[in-house]
N, C-alpha and C positions, 0 to 999 in steps of 0.2 A: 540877239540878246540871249545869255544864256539862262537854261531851263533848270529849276530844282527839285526835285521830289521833295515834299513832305511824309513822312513816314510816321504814321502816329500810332502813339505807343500808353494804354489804359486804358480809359476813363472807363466808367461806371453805366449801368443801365438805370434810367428814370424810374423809381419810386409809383409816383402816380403819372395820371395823363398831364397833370397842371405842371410838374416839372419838365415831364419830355416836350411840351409846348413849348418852356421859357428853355429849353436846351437847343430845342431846335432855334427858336429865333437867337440866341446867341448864334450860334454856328452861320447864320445868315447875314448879320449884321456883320459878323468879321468877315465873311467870305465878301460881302459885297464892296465892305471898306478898300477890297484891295483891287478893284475894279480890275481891267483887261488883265494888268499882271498875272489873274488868275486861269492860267490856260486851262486846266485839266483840273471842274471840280470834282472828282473822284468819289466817293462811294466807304463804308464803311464794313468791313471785311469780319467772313467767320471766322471760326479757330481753322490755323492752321495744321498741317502734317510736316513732321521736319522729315527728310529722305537726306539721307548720310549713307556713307559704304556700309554702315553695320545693318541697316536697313531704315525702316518705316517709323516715326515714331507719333502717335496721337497727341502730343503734350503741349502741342504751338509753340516750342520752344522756349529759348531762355526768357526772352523778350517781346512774346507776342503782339504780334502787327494787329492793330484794329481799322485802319482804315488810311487813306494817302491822299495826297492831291498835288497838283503839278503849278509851280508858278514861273513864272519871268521874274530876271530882278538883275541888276547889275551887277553884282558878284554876292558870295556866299554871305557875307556881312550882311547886305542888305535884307538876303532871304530869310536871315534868320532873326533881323529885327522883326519881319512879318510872319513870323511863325511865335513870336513873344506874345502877338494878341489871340490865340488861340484860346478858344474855350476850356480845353482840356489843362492848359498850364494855365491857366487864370485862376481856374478854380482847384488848380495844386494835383489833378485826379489824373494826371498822363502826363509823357511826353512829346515833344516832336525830334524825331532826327531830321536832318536837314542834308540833303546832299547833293551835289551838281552832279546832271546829266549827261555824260559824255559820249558825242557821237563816233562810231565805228565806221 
């Protein structure tokens, strides 16, 4: 079956501890929702450094990556219906790109 990366792109850091609790269980409740499908749950990422021919640059780019994770799904359609119950676009604060894996 082919594999998708999620590529997730915002959301905001928690206020207090009582929000980062109800962020976290969101983020679990939809990761669980989507049982095996979810091969790679992934991790949520620093700023990045963009490297281009003009060199190095500190800024994470246009569209800073904040975190990814890897699903199964029957094609791109599917995966990106499971990337609509994301926390980050539920609550409007991010995106997801969505993109099939292709092996070499």
């Amino acid at each position: 079956m082919p594999q998708f990366i999620f590529a997730y792109h915002g959301g905001k850091a928690p206020e207090t501890p009582e929000e980062g609790a109800a962020e976290m269980e969101a983020w679990k409740t939809w990761m669980g929702s989507m049982g095996t499908a979810l091969v790679v749950p992934g991790n949520p990422v620093g700023l990045s450094k963009t490297v281009s021919a003009s060199g190095i640059a500190d800024n994470g780019g246009a569209n800073p990556l904040s975190g990814y994770s890897v699903v199964e799904a029957l094609d791109q359609e599917a995966a990106c219906a499971m990337a609509k119950g994301c926390p980050m676009v539920i609550s409007g604060n991010g995106s997801v790109e969505v993109a099939e894996m292709v092996s070499m």
